[in-house]
C-alpha positions, 0 to 999 in steps of 0.5 A: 500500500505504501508503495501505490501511495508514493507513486500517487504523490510524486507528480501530476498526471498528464490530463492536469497537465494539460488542463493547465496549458490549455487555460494558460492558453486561453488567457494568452489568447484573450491577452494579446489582443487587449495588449495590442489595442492598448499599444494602438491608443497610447500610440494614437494619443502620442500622435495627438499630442504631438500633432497639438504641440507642433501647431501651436509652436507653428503659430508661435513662430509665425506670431513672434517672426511675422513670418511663418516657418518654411519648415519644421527645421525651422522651428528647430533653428529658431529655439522653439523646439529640440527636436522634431518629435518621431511620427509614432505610427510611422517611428520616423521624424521626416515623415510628417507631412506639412501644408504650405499656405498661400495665405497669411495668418495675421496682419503683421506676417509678411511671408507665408509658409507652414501652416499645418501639420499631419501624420505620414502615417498611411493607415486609419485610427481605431475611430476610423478616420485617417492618420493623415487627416488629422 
């Protein structure tokens, strides 16, 4: 008796086992899906984010020199900015894409130049409006 009872103890049969890989299983599966759309906003906010910070910097810059910047660099040489920020969908900083206007934004400015700025980016954001749209 003592001897059925050792061989009982000593680990897990194969059907445990392979009830627990298959509810590790689907946890991962439930998982990474979640994950991946977690990475997705916190991308799109960065974009936003990004996006609100160049605009207002362009405006700036435009406001101070009466002239607008020509382009992103410019913001860049003048002070206003370190560095142009990475586009997060693209992970490039030369693929943001800039409006050049014709117009002038205020009575003051003399040159036009930049007026806006967009994403790079190709594809469309979970609201299903495009990257390059916003």
């Amino acid at each position: 008796m003592a001897k059925l009872r050792n061989r009982r103890d000593r680990g897990f049969t194969l059907i445990e086992l392979m009830i627990v890989i298959s509810m590790i299983l689907i946890l991962v599966s439930i998982s990474i899906p979640a994950y991946n759309q977690s990475i997705l906003r916190a991308k799109e906010s960065v974009l936003r984010q990004d996006l609100f910070e160049l605009r207002s910097l362009i405006s700036q810059y435009t406001l101070d020199k009466q002239k607008a910047p020509q382009s992103l660099d410019d913001l860049v040489q003048a002070g206003y900015i370190k560095q142009i920020p990475n586009d997060p969908m693209t992970g490039s900083n030369s693929s943001w894409t800039v409006d050049q206007e014709d117009t002038v934004m205020s009575v003051d400015q003399q040159d036009p130049g930049i007026s806006d700025v967009h994403s790079g980016a190709g594809g469309t954001s979970s609201d299903g409006t495009a990257y390059s749209s916003w």
